[in-house]
Each structure stands twice: as structure tokens, then as C-alpha cells.
N, C-alpha and C positions, 0 to 999 in steps of 0.2 A: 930599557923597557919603556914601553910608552904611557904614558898615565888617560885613561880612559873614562875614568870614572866621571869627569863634566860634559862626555860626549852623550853617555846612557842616561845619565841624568835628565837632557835633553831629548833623547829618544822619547825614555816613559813619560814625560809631559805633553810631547806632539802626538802619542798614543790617548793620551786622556783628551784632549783636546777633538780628534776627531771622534775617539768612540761618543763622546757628549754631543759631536752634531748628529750623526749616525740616530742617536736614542731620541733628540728632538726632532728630525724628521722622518723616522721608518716610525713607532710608537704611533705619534698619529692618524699615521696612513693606516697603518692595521688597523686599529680601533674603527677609523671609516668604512674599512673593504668588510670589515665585521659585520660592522650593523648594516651595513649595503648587502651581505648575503642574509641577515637576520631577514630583512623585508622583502626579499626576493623568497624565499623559502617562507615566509607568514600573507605572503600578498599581500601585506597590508604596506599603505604608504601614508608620507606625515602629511597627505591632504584628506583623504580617504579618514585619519586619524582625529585630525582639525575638526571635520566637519562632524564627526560622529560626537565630539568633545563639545563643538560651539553649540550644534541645533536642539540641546536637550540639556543644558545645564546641570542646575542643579541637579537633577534626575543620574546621571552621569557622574558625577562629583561623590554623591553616595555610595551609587551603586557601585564605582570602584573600588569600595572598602567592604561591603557589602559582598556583594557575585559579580566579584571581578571577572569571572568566565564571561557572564552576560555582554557586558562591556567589550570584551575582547571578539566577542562573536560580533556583535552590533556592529562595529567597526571596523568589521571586515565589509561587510555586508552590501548589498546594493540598496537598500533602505539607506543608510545612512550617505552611501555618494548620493541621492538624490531626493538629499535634505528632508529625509521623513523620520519626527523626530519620536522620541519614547512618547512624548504626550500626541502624538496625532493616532496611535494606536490603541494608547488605555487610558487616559483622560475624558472624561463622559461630563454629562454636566450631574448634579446635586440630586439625587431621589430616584436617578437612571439602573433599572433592574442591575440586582449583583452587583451593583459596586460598592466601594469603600469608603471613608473617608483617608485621605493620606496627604499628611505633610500639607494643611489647607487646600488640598483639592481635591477630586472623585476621580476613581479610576477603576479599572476592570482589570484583574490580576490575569486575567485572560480574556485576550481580545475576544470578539464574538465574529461569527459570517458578518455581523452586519458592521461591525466596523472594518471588517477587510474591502467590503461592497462599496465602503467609499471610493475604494478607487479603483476595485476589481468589478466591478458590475456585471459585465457577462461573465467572469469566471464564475463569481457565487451562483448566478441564474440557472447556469448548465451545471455547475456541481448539484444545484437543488432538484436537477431535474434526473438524476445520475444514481445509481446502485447505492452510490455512495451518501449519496441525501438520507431523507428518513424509511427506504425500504433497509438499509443495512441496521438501523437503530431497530428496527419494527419486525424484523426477523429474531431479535432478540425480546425485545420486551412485548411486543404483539401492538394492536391498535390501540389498547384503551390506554385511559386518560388524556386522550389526546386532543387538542381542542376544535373547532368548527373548522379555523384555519390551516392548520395542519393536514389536518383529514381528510380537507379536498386537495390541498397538495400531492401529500399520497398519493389518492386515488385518481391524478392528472399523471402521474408517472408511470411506464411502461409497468414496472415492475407491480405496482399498486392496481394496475387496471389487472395485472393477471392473478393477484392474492387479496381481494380487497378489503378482503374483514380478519384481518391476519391476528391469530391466537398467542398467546404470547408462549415462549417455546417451552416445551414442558422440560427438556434438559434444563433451563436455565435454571426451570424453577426449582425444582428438585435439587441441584446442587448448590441454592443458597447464595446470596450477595456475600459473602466472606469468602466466597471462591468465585465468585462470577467477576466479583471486582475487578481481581486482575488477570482474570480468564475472555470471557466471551465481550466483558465491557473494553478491554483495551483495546478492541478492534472496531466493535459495531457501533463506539461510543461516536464514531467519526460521522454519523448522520444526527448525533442527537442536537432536538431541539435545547436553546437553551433561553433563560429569563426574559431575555428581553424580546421574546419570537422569532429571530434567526434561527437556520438550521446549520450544521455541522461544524466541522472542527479540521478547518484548515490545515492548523499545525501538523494533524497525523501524516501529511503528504509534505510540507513545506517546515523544515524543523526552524522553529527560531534558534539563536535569532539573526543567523547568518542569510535564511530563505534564498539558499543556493540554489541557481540552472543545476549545475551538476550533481547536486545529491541528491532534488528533486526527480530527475532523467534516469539515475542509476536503480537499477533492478534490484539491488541490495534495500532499497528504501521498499519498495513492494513486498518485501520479503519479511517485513514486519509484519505482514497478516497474512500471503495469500502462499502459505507453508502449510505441511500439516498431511493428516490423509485425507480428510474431506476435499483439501482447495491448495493442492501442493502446484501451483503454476510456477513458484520459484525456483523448484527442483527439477520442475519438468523444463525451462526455458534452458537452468544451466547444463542440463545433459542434451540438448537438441544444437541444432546446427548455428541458430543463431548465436546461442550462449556461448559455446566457443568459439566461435568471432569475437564476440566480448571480450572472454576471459584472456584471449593469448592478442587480443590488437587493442583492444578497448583503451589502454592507456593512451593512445596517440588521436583519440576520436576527438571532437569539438566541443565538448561538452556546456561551455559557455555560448555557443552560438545564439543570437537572438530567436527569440520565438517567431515560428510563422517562415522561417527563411529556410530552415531544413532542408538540404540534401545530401545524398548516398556521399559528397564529398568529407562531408561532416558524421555520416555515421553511415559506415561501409553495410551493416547487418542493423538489426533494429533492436532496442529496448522494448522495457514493456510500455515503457510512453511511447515511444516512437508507433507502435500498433494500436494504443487507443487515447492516447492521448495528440501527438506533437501534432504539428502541420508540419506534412510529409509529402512528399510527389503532389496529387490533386485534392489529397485531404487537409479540410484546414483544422484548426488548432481547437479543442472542446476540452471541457473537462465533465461532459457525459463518457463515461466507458461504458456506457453501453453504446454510443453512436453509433460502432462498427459490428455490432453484433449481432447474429442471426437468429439464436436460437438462446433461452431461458436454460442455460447448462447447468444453473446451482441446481433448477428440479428435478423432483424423484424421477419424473418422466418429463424430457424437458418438451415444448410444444418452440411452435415459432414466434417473433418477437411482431407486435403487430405490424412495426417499420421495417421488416426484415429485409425487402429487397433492395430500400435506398439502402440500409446499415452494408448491405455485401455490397454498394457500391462503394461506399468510404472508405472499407477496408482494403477491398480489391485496387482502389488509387494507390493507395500504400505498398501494397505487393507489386503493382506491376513497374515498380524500380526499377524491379532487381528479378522478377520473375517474368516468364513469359505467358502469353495470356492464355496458352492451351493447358499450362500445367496448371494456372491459376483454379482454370475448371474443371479438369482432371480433381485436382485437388478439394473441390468444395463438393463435386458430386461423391467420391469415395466418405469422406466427414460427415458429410450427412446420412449417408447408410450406416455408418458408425453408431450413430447418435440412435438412431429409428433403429437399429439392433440393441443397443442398449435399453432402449423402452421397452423391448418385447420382454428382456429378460427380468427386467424389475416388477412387469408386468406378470411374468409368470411367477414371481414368488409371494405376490400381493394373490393370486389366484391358489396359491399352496397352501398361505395361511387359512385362508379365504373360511374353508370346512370347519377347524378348530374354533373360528372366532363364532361363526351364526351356530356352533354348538354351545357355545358360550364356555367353550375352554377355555379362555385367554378372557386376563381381568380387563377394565376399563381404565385403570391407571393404567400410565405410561413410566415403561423402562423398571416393570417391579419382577419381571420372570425374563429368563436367559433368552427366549425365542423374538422379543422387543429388540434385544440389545443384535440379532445376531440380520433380523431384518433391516433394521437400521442402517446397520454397516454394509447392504448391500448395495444400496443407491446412495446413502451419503456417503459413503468411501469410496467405495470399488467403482460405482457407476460412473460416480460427476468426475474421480478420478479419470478412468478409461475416455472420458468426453474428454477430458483439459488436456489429456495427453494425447491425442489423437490429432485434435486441433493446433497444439503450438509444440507436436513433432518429437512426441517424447515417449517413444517404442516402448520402453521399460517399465513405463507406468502404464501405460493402454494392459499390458501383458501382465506383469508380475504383482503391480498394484492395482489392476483393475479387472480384468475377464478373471481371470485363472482365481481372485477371491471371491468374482461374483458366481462360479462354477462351486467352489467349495462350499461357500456359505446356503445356497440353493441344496445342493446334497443335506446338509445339516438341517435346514429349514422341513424337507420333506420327512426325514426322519425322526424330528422332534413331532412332525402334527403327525404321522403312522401311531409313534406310542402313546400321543394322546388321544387319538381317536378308539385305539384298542384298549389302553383302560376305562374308557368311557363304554365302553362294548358298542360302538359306533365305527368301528372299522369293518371292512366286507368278511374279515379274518378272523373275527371277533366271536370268541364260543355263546353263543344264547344265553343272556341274564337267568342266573339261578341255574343253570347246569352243570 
């Protein structure tokens, strides 16, 4: 028999010997394909990281121990590739409205328009000139307090030359700053003025601190406010023709593309930026939404916008991409008898009240008896609904969300002022007082 045992002995040594090169050269390599898909799957890279780390120090150094989220969004960010650092955004000088003192310097916990103006200039200009300026803040809180400056702003703005002594809303006020806070203020807060005399609030459209192309462009960001039954355009875009192009191709769109270069290669259907915001086919890049817009659709009865016919030109650039130009105007002439039927009917139920109120049936507060609440919901729901869905293509709501409740609530409306008027013995039906 053969003796084996110094041949295996030697086996299991030339076995350790390789598996120990094997663990020093695969081990490393993993560890790098690792972190190489870590930064492919975070976009983030170690120059991208560098710079977000070197331009803001200190600032950075804390705030990693601190809201390290912050930090992690920062450095992703296109601010930070082009070296704009935490202090060129909330660094203020010493006694400057709103600010703090911090860590021996002044700073603004929240930038203002006018320090984003530093380098956005036209963007703040047409935002302040935009729905979004102070008629959206002014719709909620009304004109007053407002100061000499402000006021003629306002009333330089489409929307301000059509409301210009604007009341402050009596919903708001009746349900109280403990619920308006984070009701009508989280939306309309986006026009208010702040300390230091700028208007709005950037952020609500541009989230820090990443101030993404693509989450600024995605309709999901709109949808933070323009939901709901009064101003459902999120619902109505996702059930239209556009929205699904979105929803089943949208992930392969260009969502980083630079501003102003926009086309149909880059986004096959359009977002809600791409229609009032982007520069698209011959329309160029604004942040007024109203640019493209014809007609005051938030009002009870909306009227036309006084730039109406350049606005359908801006928007009509936009359309005619992807559309052709007979359906474009097919398309604006049907929308607008939409609209101007929508006024007749809001108009006949202001005409139903009409008896009840010069008899002095109906109080002078607002929103204290059912017939307030059920007129209300005729044009602020049903109407401006049936408008939004009409215009950006969304059958369900024109129908189900909009005619068919302004048909209901009009029945109901005539039948609450009939029994008011017959126990008033003011109805034609009405037996003669004392008989």
C-alpha cells in the first residue's frame, strides 16, 4: 500500500495558498463594483460630493451630524456641481429682515424670492407677475395689510387688474388659523410676501435641497395643490390622453434635458410644465402660468384674460408639435362654448337665489345656512371643475364632476328658495297672510 498522507498534506496547503489569493483579489474587486453601483443607483459622484463638502464647510461639517438628509440632497444637487454654496443662499448680512444670528453669522432659515433673484432674475420677475405671485396669497388673505408696494404689484397683474380690491376669503376666515395653517395656507402661502419685501416661495415648485429638472417637470409636484374638487387638474391630466403617455412611457422621457431646448424627442406628450411652463416648439420658457392662458377659469363666471389672444398664441406653439392646426381650432372654438355655457348656468343659479336674498331670506354672513354652502359648490366645484376638464381633456370630470352636479345642485337651489319663499307667504302659491 502506498503511503499518501505527505502527498494530501501538500494538496491542502496549495488549497490555502490559492484560496488566500482568490479572497485578496475578488474581496476588493466586490467591495469596488459595490460602491460603483452604490453611485450609479444615488447619482451621486465623489466630485459632485467634493464639491458640495469643500464650497460650504463648516456649514456641511455640522450639518452632517445634524440633517444629514440635507447634506445628502445638497450633494446631489445642481447647486452644489456649480459651486453654489449653503452660505450664498442664507447668509444675509447683520439686522437683514428675518434673520438669525448663527454660529457668528446671519442667516435666513429660509431663503427669500430675493435671494433666489440673485441669480434667477427673470425667473422671480415672471413668477411675481404669475397666479402664483400675490393674487394666489390674496385670494386667501384678501388685500389688506398690504403695503403701497405690494398693492401696486397686485394690481399690475392680470389677475389683480381683474379683482383688485380682493376681500379676504370668508371660508378662511370662519374656519380659523388652527386649520387654515395647514389647509388653504399650504398652498396659497406660495405668493406670500415675505420680511424682507420679496414675493413667494420658490421651494413650493423647486423642493430643496436637491432643486431637481425632473421633479420640478413631473406632474406629481403639481399635484401638491392643483387636486381636489375645486382645481382637480392632477386628476384630470392623469385620466386624459396626455397622462397616459406619461404614466406607461414617461420613465424613458429626458427629464434632465436643459431648459429652453425642449422637444417632442425629449417628451413625446406633454406635462403640466411643458403646457405652461417649459420652452416647447415656438414657446419660450416663463414661469407666468398664466402666459398661455385665455380665459380667468378659477372665476365664478370666468371672463377673458386681457392678453388673451397673444396667451392662445403661446400655447397654440405648444400644441402644434404634436397637433394639427385644424384640430387646434376645432378644439379652442368647442372650449370656449364650454366655458360661456358654464357661465349661463352659474349665472342662472345666482338668478334662483336672486328672490330669496332682496327678500331678505338669506343672512349676510357667509356659509351660516345649507343654501351658501350648496351655491358655492356650484361654480367653485362643479363649474371651474367642468372648465379644467374640458380644457386639458378629461370627460369624467366635465360630466360626472361637473354638469351632472351643476344640474343637481341648481334643482336643489330652486327648491330650497320655493319653500323659502312660501313660508314667507311670498311665493305665487302662497295662501294670503292671516287666512
Amino acid at each position: 500500500m502506498t503511503d499518501t498522507s505527505g502527498r494530501t498534506g501538500w494538496l491542502a496547503s496549495a488549497r490555502l495558498v490559492v484560496l488566500g489569493i482568490v479572497v485578496v483579489i475578488v474581496v476588493p474587486a466586490l467591495a469596488f463594483i459595490i460602491a460603483a453601483i452604490g453611485q450609479s443607483v444615488s447619482g451621486e459622484t465623489d466630485e459632485t460630493a467634493a464639491v458640495a463638502l469643500d464650497s460650504s464647510g463648516a456649514c456641511v461639517t455640522c450639518h452632517q451630524r445634524t440633517t444629514p438628509g440635507i447634506i445628502e440632497q445638497y450633494s446631489r444637487s445642481s447647486m452644489a456641481a456649480a459651486n453654489v454654496t449653503c452660505q450664498n443662499c442664507h447668509e444675509v448680512a447683520e439686522g437683514y429682515p428675518d434673520s438669525k444670528e448663527h454660529h457668528g453669522s446671519h442667516i435666513l432659515t429660509v431663503p427669500t424670492t430675493a435671494k433666489c433673484a440673485t441669480c434667477h432674475e427673470d425667473q422671480a420677475a415672471q413668477m411675481n407677475q404669475s397666479r402664483h405671485g400675490l393674487p394666489a396669497y390674496i385670494a386667501m388673505w384678501g388685500t389688506e395689510g398690504l403695503n403701497e408696494e405690494h398693492l401696486a404689484l397686485y394690481q399690475s397683474i392680470e389677475e389683480g387688474t381683474y379683482n383688485p380690491d380682493r376681500m379676504r376669503n370668508a371660508l378662511f376666515e370662519k374656519e380659523g388659523p388652527a386649520i387654515t395653517k395647514f389647509a388653504c395656507a399650504g398652498c396659497h402661502d406660495i405668493g406670500a410676501p415675505a420680511a424682507d419685501g420679496s414675493v413667494g416661495q420658490c421651494q413650493e415648485c423647486h423642493l430643496r435641497h436637491e432643486f431637481s429638472l425632473e421633479q420640478a417637470r413631473k406632474p406629481e409636484t403639481c399635484n401638491h395643490c392643483h387636486i381636489g374638487p375645486d382645481h382637480p387638474q392632477y386628476e384630470i391630466y392623469i385620466e386624459s390622453f396626455h397622462g397616459i403617455a406619461y404614466l406607461t412611457g414617461g420613465d424613458d422621457w429626458n427629464w434632465e434635458a436643459e431648459p429652453g431646448t425642449l422637444t417632442v424627442r425629449d417628451f413625446p406628450a406633454p406635462t403640466c410644465a411643458t403646457c405652461h411652463i417649459s420652452g416647447f416648439g415656438g414657446a419660450p420658457t416663463t414661469h407666468d402660468v398664466g402666459d398661455r392662458l385665455t380665459w380667468y377659469l378659477f372665476a365664478p363666471q370666468s371672463a377673458r384674460r386681457p392678453n388673451w389672444e397673444d396667451n392662445m398664441t403661446q400655447m397654440q406653439a405648444v400644441c402644434t408639435e404634436c397637433h394639427s392646426r385644424a384640430f387646434i381650432e376645432e378644439f379652442y372654438v368647442d372650449a370656449d362654448a364650454l366655458v360661456e355655457e358654464i357661465n349661463r348656468r352659474v349665472q342662472l343659479s345666482n338668478e334662483t337665489i336672486a328672490p330669496a336674498r332682496e327678500a331678505g331670506l338669506l343672512t349676510a354672513e357667509a356659509f351660516d345656512q345649507p343654501i351658501d354652502f350648496i351655491h358655492f359648490d356650484l361654480w367653485h366645484h362643479w363649474g371651474r371643475t367642468a372648465k379644467f376638464g374640458a380644457w386639458m381633456g378629461g370627460p369624467d370630470y366635465v360630466q360626472w364632476h361637473g354638469a351632472y352636479e351643476i344640474l343637481r345642485d341648481q334643482a336643489e337651489l330652486e327648491a330650497i328658495v320655493a319653500e323659502l319663499l312660501e313660508k314667507a307667504g311670498l311665493s305665487d302659491d302662497a295662501e294670503p297672510s292671516g287666512s
